[in-house]
Every structure is written in C-alpha cells, then in structure tokens.
C-alpha atoms as an extended CHARMM CRD file, in Angstrom:
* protein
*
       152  EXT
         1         1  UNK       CA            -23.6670000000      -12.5560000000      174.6740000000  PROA      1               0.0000000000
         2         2  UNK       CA            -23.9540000000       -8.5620000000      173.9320000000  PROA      2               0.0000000000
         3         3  UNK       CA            -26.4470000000       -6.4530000000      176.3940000000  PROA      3               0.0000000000
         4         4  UNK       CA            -28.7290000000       -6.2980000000      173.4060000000  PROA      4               0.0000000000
         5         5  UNK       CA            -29.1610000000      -10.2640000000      173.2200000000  PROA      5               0.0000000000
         6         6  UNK       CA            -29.3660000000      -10.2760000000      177.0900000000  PROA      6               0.0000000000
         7         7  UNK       CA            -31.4850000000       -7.1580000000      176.8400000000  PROA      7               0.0000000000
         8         8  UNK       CA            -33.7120000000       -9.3720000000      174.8450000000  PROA      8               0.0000000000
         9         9  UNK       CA            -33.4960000000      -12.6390000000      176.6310000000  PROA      9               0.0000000000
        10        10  UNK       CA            -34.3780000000      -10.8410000000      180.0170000000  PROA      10              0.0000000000
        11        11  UNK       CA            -37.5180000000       -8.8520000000      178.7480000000  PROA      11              0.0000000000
        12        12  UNK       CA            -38.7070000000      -12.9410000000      177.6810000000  PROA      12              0.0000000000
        13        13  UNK       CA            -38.1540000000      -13.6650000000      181.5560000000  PROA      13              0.0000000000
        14        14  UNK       CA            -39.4260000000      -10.8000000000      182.6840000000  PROA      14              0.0000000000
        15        15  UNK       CA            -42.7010000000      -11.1020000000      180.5680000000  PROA      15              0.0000000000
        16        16  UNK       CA            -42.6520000000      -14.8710000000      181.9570000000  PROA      16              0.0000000000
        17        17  UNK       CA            -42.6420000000      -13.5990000000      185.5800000000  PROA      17              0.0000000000
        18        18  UNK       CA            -44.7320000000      -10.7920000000      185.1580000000  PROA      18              0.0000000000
        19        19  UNK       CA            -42.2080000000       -8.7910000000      186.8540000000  PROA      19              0.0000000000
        20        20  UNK       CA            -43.9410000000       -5.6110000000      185.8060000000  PROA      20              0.0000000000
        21        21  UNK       CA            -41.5980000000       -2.9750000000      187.0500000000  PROA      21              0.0000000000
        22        22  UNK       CA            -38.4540000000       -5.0860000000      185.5000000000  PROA      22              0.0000000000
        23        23  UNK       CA            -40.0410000000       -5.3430000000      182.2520000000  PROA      23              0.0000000000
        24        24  UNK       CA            -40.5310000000       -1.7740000000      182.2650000000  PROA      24              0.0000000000
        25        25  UNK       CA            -36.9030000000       -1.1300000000      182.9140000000  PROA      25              0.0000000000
        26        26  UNK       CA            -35.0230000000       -3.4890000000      180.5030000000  PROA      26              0.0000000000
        27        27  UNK       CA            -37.7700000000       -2.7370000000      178.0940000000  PROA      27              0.0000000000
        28        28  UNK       CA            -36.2700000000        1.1820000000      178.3860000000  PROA      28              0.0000000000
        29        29  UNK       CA            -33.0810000000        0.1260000000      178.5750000000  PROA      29              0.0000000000
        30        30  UNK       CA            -33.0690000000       -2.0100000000      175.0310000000  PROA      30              0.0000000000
        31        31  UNK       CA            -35.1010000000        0.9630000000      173.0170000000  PROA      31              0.0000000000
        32        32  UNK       CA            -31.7740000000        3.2080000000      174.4200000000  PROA      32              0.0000000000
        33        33  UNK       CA            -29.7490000000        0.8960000000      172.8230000000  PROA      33              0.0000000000
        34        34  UNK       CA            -31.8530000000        0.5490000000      169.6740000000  PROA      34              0.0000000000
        35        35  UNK       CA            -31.5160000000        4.3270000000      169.7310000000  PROA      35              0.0000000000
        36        36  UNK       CA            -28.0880000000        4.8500000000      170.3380000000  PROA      36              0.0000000000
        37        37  UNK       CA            -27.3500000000        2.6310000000      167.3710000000  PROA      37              0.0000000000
        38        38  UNK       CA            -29.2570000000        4.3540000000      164.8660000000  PROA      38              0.0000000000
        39        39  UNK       CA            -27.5810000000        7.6720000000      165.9820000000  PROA      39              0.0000000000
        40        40  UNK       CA            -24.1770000000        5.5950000000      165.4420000000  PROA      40              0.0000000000
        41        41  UNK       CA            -25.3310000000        4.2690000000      162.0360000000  PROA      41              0.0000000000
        42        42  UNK       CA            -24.3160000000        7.5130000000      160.0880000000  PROA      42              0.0000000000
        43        43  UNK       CA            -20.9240000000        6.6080000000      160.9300000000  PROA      43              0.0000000000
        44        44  UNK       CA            -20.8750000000        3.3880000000      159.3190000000  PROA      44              0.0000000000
        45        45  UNK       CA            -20.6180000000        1.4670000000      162.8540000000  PROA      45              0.0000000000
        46        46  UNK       CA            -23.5640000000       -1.4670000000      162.6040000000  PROA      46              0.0000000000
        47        47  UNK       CA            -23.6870000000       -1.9410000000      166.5330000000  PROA      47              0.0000000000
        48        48  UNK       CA            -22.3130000000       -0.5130000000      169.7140000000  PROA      48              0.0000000000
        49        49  UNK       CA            -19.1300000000       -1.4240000000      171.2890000000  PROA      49              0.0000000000
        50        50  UNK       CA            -18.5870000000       -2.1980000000      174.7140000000  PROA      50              0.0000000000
        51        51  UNK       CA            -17.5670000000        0.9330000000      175.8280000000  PROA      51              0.0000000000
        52        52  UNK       CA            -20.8040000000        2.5090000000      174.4130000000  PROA      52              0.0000000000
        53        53  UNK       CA            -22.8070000000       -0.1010000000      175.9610000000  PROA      53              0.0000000000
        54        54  UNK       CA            -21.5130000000        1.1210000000      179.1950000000  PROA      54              0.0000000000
        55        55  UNK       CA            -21.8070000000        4.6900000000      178.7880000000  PROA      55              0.0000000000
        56        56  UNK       CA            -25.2100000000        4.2510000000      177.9140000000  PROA      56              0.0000000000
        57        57  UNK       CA            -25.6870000000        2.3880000000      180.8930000000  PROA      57              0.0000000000
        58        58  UNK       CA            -23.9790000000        4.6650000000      183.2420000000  PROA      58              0.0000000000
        59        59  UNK       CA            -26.1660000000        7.8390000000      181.6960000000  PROA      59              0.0000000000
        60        60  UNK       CA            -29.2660000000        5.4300000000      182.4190000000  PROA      60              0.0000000000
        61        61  UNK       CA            -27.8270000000        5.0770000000      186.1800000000  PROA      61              0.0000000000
        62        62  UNK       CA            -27.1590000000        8.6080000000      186.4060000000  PROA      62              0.0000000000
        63        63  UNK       CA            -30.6180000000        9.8290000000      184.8110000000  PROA      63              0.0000000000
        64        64  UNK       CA            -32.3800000000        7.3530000000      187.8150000000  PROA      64              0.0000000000
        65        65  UNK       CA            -30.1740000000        8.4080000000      190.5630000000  PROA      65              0.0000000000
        66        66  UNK       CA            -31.0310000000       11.9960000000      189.7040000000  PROA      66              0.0000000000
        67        67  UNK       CA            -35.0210000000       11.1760000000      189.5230000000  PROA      67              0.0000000000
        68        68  UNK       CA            -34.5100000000       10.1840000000      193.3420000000  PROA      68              0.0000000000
        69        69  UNK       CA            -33.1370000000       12.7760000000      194.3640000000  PROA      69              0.0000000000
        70        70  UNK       CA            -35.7770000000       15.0930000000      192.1790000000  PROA      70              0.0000000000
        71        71  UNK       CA            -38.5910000000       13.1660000000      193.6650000000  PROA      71              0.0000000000
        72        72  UNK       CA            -37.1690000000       13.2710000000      197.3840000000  PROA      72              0.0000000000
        73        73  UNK       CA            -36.5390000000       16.8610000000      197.5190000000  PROA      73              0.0000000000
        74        74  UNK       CA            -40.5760000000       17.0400000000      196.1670000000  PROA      74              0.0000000000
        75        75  UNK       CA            -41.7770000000       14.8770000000      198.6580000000  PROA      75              0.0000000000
        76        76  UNK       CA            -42.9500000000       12.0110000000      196.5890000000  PROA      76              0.0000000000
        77        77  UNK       CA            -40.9310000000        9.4210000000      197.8890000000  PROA      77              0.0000000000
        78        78  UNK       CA            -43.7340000000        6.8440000000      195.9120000000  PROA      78              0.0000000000
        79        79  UNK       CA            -41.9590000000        8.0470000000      192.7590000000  PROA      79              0.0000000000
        80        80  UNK       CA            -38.9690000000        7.2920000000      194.1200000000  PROA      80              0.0000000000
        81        81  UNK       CA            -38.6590000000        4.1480000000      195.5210000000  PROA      81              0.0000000000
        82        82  UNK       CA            -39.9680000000        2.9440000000      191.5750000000  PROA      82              0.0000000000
        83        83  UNK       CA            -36.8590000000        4.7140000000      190.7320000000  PROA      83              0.0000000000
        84        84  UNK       CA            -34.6520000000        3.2090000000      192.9960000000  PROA      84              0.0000000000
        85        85  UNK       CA            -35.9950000000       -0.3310000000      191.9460000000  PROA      85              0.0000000000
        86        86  UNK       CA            -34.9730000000        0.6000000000      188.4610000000  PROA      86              0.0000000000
        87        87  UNK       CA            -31.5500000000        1.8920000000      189.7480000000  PROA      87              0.0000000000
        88        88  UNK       CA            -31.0190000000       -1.6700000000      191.0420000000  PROA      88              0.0000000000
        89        89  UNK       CA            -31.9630000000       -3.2420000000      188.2550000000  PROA      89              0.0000000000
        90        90  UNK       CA            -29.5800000000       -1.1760000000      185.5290000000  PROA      90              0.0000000000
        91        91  UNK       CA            -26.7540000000       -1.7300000000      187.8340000000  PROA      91              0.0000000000
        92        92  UNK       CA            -27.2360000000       -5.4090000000      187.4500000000  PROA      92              0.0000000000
        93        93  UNK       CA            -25.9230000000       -4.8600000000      183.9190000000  PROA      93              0.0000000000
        94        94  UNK       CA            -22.7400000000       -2.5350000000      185.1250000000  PROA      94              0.0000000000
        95        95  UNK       CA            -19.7060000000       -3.5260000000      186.2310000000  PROA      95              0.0000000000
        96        96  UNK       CA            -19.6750000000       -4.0440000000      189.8140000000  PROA      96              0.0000000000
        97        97  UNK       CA            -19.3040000000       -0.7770000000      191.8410000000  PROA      97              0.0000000000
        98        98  UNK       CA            -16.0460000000        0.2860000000      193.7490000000  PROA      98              0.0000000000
        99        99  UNK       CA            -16.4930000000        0.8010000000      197.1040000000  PROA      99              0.0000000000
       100       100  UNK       CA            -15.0680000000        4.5770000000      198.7150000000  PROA      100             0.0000000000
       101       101  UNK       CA            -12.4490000000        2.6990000000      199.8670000000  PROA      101             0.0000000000
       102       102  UNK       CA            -10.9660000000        1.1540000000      196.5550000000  PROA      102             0.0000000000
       103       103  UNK       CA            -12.0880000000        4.8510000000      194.7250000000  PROA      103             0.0000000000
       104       104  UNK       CA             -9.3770000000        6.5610000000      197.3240000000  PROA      104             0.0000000000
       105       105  UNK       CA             -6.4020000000        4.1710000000      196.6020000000  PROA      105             0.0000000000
       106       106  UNK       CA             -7.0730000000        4.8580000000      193.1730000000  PROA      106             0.0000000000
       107       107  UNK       CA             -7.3410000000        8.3320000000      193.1780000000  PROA      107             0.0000000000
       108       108  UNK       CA             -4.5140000000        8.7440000000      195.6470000000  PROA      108             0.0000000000
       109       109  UNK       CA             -2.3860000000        7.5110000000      192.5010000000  PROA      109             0.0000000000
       110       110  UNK       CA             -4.2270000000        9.2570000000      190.1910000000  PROA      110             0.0000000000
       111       111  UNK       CA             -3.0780000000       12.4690000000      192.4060000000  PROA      111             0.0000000000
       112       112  UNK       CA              0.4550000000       11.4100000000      192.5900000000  PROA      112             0.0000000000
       113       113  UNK       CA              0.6050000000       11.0250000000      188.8480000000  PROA      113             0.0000000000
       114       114  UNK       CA             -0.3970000000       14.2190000000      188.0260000000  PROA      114             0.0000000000
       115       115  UNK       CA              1.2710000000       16.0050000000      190.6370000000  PROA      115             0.0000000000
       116       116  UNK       CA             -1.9770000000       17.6260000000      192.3140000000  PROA      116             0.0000000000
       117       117  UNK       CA             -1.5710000000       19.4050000000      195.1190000000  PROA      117             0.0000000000
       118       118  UNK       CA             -4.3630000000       21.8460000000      195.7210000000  PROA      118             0.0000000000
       119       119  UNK       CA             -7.9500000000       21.9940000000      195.0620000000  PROA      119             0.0000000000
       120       120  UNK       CA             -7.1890000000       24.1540000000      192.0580000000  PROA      120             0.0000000000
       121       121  UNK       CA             -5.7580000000       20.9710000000      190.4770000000  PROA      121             0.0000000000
       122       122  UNK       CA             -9.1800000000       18.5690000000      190.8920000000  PROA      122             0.0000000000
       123       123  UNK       CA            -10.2450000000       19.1670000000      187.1400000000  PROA      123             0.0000000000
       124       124  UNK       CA             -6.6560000000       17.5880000000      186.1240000000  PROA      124             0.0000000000
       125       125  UNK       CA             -7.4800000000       14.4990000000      188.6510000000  PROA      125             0.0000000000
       126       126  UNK       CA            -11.0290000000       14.1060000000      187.3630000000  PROA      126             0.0000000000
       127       127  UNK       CA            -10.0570000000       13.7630000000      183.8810000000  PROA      127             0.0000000000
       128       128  UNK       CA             -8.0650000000       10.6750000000      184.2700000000  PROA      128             0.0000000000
       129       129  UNK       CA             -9.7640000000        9.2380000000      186.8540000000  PROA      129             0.0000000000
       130       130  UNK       CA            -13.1280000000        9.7480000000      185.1130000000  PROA      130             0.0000000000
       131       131  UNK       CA            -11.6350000000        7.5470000000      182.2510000000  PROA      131             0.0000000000
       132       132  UNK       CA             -9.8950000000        4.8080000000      184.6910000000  PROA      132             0.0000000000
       133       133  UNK       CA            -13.3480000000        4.5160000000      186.9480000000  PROA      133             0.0000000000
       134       134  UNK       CA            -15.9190000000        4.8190000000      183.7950000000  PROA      134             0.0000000000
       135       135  UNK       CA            -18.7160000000        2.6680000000      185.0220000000  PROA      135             0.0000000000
       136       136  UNK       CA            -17.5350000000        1.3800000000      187.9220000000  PROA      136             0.0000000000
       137       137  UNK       CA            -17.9730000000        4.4450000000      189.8440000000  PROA      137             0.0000000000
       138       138  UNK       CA            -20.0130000000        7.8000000000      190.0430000000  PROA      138             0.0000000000
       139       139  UNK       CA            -19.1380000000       10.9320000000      188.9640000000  PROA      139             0.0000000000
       140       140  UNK       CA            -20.6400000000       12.6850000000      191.8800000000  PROA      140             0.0000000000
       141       141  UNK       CA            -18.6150000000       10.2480000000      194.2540000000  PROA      141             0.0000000000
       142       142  UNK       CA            -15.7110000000       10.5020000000      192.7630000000  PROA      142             0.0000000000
       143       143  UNK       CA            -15.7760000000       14.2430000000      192.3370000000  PROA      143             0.0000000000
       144       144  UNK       CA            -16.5320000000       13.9780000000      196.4120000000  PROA      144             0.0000000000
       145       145  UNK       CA            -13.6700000000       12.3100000000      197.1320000000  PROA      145             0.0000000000
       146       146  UNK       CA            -11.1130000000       14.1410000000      195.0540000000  PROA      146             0.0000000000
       147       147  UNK       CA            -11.8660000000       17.2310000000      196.4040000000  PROA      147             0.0000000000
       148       148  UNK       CA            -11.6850000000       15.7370000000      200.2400000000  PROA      148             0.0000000000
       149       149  UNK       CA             -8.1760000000       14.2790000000      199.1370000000  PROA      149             0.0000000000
       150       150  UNK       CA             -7.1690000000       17.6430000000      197.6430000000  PROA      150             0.0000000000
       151       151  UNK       CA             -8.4330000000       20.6380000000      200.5580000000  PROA      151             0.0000000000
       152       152  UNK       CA             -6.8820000000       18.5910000000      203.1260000000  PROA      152             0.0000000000
C-alpha cells in the first residue's frame, strides 16, 4: 500500500475515533502529497516515488521539530506540545530512527571513506552521509555528530 492509500485509510480511522489532533495531521500530511504531485505532474511523473514520499515526510518532520523549538523559545509551550503530538505521529510513517549510537558507526565509515580529517572536511562527510541516513536520521543530529567526530 503507498502512503497516499494509507494516508487515506488512516484519516477513515481517525474520523472513526474522533482522534481530532490525528486527523488534523494525516489530513496535512495527504494535501502535501496531493501537492507535491501536481508540482511533479509537469514532468510527466503521475505519482510520487518512494524516495519523494520520504522527503516529503522528512521536510514535514523537520518543519514540526522547528515549530517546537519556535514555540519554546516564545514561551508557549501549549503550542508546542500540539506540535510534538504531530511530530509523533509523522514519524509513524518514517523509517524507524537511528539511534546516536548506530549514526556514529556510520559516520565513522563515512569519515574513513572520504579521508576527513579536520573540521574543514565536515561538508564532504555530510554529503554522503546525508544521502546514506535520508530519513532515518536528522540533519541537525547528524551535522552534531560529524563535527564532534571531526574537532576531536
């Protein structure tokens, strides 16, 4: 089944269990992907592939994740704890998330592949391991961690 089907099926179960704040979410979630493939349309693609799918998903993460911290820093922490329930629910549709620990073998490879050896060389790092971890980790974490692996 394609996140648009279960997109659609969920929003039935959500409306069945008047789970407000869920309905809300995959509701959003399903009119991103209705817009994302009418921008892809021009292009002669019908529907999204995976990898779309889970960049779309990812930027939904990402846009939450960086409400919270928004609404934190403003003091309305009302605000966002609803964004953190949506956070939770988006990532039910991701991959499962590596932990720090399984993000620091990988980029200790990644380093060794490339040949990094200085903080100069984290943009070299990033690159690949932005395309090995798409999804299944954050950008900000990852980031984090490369430049802990490289200063030391």
């Amino acid at each position: 089944m394609g996140l648009k089907e279960r997109l659609s099926e969920d929003i039935k179960e959500s409306m069945k269990a008047r789970a407000k704040i869920r309905l809300e979410t995959v509701r959003s979630l399903k009119k991103a992907v209705l817009e994302k493939e009418v921008a892809v349309r021009p292009s002669g693609q019908e529907s999204l592939t995976e990898e779309q799918e889970l960049d779309l998903l990812a930027q939904q993460a990402k846009q939450r994740r960086d409400s919270i911290e928004q609404f934190r820093q403003g003091g309305r922490e009302d605000l966002a704890q609803k964004e953190e329930q949506e956070l939770a629910i988006i990532e039910t549709y991701l991959p499962k998330q590596l932990s720090d620990t399984e993000i620091s073998e990988i980029l200790d490879r990644i380093i060794a592949a490339v040949g990094a050896t200085t903080a100069k060389d984290v943009g070299k790092v990033m690159g690949q391991a932005i395309k090995e971890l798409k999804g299944r980790a954050d950008g900000k974490k990852i980031q984090q961690l490369a430049k802990e692996k490289l200063n030391s």
